[in-house]
VMD Tcl script that draws the C-alpha trace (Angstrom):
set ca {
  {93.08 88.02 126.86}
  {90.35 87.10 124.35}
  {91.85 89.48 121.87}
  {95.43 89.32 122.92}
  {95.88 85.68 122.51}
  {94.58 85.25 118.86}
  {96.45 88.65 117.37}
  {99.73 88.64 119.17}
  {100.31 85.21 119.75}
  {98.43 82.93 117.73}
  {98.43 84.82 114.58}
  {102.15 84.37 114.57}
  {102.58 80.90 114.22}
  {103.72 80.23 110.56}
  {101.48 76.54 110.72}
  {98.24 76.74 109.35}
  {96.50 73.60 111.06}
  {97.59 75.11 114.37}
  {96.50 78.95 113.66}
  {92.75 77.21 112.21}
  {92.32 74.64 114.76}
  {92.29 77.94 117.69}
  {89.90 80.04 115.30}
  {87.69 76.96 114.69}
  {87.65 75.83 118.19}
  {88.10 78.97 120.33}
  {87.07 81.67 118.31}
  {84.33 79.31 116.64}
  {84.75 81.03 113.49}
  {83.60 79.03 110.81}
  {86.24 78.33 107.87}
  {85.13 76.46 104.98}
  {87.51 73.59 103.28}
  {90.76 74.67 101.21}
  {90.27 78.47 103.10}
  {93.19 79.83 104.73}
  {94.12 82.71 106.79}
  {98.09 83.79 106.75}
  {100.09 85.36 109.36}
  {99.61 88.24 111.22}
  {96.23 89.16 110.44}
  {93.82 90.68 113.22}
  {90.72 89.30 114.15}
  {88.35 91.62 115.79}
  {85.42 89.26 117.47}
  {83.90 86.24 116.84}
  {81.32 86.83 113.86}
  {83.52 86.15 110.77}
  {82.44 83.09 108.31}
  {84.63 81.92 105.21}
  {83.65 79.89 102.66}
  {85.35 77.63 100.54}
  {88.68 77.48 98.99}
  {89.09 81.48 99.66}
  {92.47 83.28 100.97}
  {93.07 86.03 103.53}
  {96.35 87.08 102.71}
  {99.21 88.18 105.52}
  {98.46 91.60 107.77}
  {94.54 92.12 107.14}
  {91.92 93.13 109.55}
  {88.86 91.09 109.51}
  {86.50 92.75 111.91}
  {83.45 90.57 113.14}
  {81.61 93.26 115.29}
  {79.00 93.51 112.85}
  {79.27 90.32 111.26}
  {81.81 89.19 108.01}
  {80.66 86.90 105.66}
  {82.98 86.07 102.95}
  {82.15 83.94 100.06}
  {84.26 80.85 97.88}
  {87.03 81.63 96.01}
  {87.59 84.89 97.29}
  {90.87 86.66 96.84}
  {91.55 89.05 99.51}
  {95.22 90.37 99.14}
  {97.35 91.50 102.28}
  {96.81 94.65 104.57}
  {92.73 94.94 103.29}
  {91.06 96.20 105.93}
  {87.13 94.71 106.51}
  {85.58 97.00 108.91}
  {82.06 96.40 110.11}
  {81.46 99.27 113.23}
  {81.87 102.73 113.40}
  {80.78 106.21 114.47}
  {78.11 108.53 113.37}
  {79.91 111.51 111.98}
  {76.70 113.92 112.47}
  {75.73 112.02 116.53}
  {76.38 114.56 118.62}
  {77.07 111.75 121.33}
  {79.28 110.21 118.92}
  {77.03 106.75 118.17}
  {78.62 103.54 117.38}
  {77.18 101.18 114.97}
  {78.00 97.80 113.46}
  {77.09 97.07 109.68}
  {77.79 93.57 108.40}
  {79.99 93.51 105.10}
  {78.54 90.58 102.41}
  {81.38 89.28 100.63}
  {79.91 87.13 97.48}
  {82.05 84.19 95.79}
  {84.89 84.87 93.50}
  {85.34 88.55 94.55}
  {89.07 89.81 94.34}
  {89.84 92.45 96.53}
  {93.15 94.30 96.01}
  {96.27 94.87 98.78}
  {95.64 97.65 101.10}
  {91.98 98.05 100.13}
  {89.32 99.14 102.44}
  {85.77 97.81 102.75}
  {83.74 100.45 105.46}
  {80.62 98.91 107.42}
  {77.41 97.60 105.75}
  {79.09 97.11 102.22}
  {78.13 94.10 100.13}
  {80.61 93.08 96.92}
  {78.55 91.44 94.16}
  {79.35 88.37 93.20}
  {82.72 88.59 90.83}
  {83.52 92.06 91.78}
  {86.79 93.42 91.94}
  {88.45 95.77 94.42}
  {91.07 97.88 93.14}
  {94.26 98.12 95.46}
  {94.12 100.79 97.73}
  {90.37 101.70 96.87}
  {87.98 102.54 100.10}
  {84.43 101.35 98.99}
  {81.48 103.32 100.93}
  {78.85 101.65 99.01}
  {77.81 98.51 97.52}
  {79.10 96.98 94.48}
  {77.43 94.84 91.71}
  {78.24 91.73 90.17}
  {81.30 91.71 87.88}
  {81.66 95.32 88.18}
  {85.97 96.23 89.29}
  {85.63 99.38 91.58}
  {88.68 101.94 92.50}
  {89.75 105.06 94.07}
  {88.79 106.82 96.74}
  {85.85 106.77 97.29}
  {85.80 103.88 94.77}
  {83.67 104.32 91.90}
  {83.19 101.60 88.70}
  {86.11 101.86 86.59}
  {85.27 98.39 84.28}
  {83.50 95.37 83.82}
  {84.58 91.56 84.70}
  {84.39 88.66 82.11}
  {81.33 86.91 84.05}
  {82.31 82.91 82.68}
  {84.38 82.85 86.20}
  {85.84 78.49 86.91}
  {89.01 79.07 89.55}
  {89.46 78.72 93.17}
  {91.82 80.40 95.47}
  {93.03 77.35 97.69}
  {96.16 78.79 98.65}
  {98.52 77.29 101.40}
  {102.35 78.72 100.93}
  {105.00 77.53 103.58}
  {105.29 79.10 106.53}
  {102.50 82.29 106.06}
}
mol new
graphics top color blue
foreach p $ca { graphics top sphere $p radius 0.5 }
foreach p [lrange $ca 0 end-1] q [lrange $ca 1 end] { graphics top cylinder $p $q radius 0.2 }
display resetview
């Protein structure tokens, strides 16, 4: 029930007080002011902190096995996947491991993206869509493909925030 009640039921409400009040309060993740997390999105555990004024679009995964951090003003579009635990390809008992993911302020991270275990995104990065990022990524630098490799530079003089709270998502 602890994982059947927040991602079949609760994530379906289209009210955002109601969906953030159970995280806060049940889950006790911690979601900073002007943050919001849309419909439908999966939350695997309890370990997952947001910061300020950042967005989890509709349909993502945030997995808190091995702890999520995510930054202010971070744009992460629908369907990204944040995955913090896996296997060890070469484990011949097949080991799991968890990995936290670091996800600094103002990092945009495109729909459909996926972010594997241990990664840290630099403050400003970008995420192409689609992209799966196996390693970190600096400051400012926009990453894509598969596996996602630098493919430009961000103007560094970043002043928005991502406070976004549509009807009903």
């Amino acid at each position: 029930m602890i994982h059947y009640v927040p991602n079949h039921i609760i994530n379906k409400i289209p009210f955002y007080f109601i969906r953030h009040i159970y995280y806060k309060l049940i889950m006790s993740i911690k979601i900073g002011k002007g943050s919001s997390i849309h419909m439908n999105t999966f939350i695997n555990r309890r370990k997952v902190e947001i910061g300020k004024n950042s967005v989890v679009n509709r349909c993502c995964y945030l997995d808190g096995r091995g702890g999520l951090f995510i930054g202010n003003n971070v744009s992460i579009s629908p369907e990204v996947q944040l995955i913090t635990a896996s296997h060890d390809v070469n484990s011949a008992t097949f080991k799991y491991y968890e990995k936290e993911i670091i996800i600094e302020d103002f990092v945009w991270i495109g729909t459909r993206a996926i972010i594997l275990p241990g990664v840290k995104l630099g403050k400003g990065s970008i995420v192409a869509s689609g992209s799966v990022v196996t390693k970190d990524v600096d400051q400012f630098d926009i990453v894509g493909g598969v596996p996602a490799k630098i493919i430009g530079k961000r103007a560094s003089n970043l002043d928005y925030n991502c406070r976004w709270f549509p009807p009903f998502d």
